[in-house]
N, CA, C and O atoms as a GROMACS GRO file, in nm:
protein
  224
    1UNK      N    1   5.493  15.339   5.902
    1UNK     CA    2   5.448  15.419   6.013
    1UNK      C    3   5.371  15.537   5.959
    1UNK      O    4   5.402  15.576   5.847
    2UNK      N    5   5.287  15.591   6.017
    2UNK     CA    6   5.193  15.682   6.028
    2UNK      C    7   5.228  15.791   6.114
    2UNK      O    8   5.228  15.756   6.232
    3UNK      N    9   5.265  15.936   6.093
    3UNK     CA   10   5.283  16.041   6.194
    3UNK      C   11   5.261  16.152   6.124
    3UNK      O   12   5.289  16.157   6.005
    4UNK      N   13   5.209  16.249   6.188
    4UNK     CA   14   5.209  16.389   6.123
    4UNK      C   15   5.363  16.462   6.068
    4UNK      O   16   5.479  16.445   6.105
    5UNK      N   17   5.294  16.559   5.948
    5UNK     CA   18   5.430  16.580   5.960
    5UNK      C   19   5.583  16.696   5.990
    5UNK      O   20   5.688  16.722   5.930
    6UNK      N   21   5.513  16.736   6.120
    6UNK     CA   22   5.616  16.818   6.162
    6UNK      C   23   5.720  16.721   6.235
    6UNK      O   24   5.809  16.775   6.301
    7UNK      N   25   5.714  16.567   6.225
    7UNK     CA   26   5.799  16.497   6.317
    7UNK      C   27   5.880  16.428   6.158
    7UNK      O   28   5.887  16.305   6.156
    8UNK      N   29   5.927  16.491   6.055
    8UNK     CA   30   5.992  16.448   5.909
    8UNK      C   31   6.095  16.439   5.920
    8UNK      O   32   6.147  16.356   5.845
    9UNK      N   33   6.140  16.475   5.967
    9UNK     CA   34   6.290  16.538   6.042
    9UNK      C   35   6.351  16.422   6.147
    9UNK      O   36   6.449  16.350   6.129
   10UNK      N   37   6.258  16.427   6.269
   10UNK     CA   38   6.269  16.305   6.379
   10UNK      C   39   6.329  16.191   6.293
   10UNK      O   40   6.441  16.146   6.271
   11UNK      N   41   6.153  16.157   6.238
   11UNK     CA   42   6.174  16.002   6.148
   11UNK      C   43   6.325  15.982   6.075
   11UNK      O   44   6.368  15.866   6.074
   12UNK      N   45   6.400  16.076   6.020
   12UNK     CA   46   6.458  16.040   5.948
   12UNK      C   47   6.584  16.010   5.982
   12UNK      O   48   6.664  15.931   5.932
   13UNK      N   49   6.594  16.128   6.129
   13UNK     CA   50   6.742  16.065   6.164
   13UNK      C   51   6.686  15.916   6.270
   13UNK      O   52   6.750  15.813   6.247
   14UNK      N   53   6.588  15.908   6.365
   14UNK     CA   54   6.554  15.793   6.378
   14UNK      C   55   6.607  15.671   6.316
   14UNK      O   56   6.677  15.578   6.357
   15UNK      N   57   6.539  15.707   6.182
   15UNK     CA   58   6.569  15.591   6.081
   15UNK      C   59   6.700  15.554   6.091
   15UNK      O   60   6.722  15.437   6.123
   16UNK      N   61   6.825  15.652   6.063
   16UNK     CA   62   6.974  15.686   6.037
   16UNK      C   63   7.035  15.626   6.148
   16UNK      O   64   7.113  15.534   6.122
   17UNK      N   65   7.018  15.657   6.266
   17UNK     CA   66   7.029  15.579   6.387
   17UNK      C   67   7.039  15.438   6.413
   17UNK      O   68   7.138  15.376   6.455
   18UNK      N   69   6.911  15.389   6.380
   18UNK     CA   70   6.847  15.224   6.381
   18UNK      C   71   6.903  15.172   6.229
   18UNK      O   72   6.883  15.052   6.205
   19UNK      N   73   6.958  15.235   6.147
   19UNK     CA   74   6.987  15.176   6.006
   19UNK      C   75   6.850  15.105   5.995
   19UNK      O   76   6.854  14.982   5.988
   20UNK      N   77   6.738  15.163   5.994
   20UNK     CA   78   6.636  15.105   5.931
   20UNK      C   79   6.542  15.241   5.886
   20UNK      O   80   6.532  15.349   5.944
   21UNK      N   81   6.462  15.182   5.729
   21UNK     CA   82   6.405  15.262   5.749
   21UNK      C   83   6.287  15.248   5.681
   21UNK      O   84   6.295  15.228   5.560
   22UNK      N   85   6.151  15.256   5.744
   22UNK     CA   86   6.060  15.170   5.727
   22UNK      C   87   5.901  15.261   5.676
   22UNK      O   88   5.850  15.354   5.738
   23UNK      N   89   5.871  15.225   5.601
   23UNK     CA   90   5.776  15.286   5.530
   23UNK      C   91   5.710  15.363   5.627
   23UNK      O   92   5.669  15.334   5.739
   24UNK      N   93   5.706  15.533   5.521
   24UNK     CA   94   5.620  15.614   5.603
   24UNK      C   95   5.540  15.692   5.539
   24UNK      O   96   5.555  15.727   5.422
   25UNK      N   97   5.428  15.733   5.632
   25UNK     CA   98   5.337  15.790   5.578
   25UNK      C   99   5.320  15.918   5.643
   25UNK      O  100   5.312  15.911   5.766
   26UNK      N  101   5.313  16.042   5.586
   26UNK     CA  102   5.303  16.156   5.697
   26UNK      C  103   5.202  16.244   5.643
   26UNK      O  104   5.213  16.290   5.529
   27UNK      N  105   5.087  16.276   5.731
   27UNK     CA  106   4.979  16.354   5.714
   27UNK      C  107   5.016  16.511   5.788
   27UNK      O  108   5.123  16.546   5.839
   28UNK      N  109   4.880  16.591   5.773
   28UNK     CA  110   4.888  16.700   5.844
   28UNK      C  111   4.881  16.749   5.973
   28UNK      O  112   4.811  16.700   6.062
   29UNK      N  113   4.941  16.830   5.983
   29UNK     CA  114   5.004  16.847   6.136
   29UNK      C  115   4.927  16.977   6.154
   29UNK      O  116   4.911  17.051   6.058
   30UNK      N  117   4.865  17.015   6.309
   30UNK     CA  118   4.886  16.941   6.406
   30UNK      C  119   4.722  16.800   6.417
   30UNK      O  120   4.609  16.841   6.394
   31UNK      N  121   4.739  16.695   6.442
   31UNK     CA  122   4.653  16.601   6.509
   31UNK      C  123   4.529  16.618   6.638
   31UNK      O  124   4.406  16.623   6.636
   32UNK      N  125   4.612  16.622   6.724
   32UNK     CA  126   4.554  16.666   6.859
   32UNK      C  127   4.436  16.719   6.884
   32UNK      O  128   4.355  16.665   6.959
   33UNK      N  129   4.415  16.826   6.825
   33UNK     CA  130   4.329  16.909   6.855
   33UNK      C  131   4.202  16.854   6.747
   33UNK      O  132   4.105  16.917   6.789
   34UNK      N  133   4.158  16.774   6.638
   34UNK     CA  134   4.090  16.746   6.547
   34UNK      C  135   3.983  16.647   6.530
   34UNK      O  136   3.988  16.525   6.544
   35UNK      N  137   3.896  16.714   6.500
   35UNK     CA  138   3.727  16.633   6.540
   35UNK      C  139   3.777  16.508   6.496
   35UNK      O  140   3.883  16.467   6.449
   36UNK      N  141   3.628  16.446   6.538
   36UNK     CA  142   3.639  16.277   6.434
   36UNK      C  143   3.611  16.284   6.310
   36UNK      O  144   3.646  16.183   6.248
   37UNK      N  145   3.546  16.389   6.229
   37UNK     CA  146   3.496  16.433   6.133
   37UNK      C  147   3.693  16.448   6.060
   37UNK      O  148   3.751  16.373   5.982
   38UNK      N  149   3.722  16.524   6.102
   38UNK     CA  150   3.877  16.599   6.040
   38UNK      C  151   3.960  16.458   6.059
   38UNK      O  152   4.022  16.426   5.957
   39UNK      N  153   3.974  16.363   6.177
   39UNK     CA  154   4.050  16.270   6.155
   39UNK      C  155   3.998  16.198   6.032
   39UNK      O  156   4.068  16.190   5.932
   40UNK      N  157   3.877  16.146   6.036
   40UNK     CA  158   3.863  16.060   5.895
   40UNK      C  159   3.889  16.118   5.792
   40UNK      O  160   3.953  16.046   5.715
   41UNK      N  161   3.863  16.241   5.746
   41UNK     CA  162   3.889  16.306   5.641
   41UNK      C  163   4.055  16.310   5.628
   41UNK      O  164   4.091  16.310   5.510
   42UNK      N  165   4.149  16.314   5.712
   42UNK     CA  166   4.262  16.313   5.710
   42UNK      C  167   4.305  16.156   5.672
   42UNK      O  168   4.383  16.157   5.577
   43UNK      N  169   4.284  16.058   5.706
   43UNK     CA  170   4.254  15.946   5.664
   43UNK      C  171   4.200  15.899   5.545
   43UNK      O  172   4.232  15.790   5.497
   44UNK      N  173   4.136  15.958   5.505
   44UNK     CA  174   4.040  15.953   5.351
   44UNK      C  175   4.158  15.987   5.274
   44UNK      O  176   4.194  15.922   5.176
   45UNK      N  177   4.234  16.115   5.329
   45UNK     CA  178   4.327  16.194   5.218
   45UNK      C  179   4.470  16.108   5.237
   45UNK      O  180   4.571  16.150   5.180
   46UNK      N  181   4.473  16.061   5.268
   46UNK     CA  182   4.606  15.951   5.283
   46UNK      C  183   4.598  15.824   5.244
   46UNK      O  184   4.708  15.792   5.198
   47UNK      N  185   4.495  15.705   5.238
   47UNK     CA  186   4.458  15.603   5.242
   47UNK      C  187   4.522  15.562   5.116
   47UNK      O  188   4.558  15.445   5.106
   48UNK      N  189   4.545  15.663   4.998
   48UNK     CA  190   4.604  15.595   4.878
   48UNK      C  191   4.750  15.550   4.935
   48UNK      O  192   4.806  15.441   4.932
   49UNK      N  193   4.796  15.698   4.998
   49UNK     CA  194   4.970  15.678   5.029
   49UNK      C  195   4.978  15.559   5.109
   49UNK      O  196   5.093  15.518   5.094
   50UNK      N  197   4.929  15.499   5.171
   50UNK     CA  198   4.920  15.424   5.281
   50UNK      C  199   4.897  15.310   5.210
   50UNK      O  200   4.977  15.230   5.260
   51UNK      N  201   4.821  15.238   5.102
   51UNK     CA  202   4.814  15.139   5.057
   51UNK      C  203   4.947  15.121   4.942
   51UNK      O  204   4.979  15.014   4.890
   52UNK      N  205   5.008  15.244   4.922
   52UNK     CA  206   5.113  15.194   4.813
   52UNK      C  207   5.217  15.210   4.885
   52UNK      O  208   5.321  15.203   4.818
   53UNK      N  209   5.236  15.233   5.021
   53UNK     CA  210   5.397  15.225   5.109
   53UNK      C  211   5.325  15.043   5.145
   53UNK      O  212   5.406  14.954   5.118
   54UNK      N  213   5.231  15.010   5.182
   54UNK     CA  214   5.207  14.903   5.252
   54UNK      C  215   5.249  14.792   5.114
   54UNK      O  216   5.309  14.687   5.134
   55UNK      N  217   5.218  14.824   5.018
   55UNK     CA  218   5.198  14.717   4.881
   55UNK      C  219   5.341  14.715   4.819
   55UNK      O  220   5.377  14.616   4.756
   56UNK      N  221   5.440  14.844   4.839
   56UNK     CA  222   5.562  14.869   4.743
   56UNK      C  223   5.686  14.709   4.757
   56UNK      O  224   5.790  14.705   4.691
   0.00000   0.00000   0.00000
């Protein structure tokens, strides 16, 4: 999963909850408000983490 990360916390008891816990990836927070320019670039800056939670 993919989420910003002021929700690190959520995910984890989530996880603790569901006894699962499933690859994550957490970028910078906040989202919402951020051009298309800043999303890709936020994307650019993650894409490694994201291919080695997807590959591990």
């Amino acid at each position: 999963m993919i989420a910003s990360d002021e929700f690190v916390g959520a995910a984890k008891i989530q996880a603790t909850a569901l006894c699962f816990e499933p690859a994550s990836v957490f970028v910078r927070h906040p989202i919402q408000d951020r051009t298309d320019d800043e999303m890709r670039q936020i994307a650019d800056d993650a894409l490694a983490e994201i291919v080695a939670a997807l590959t591990a």
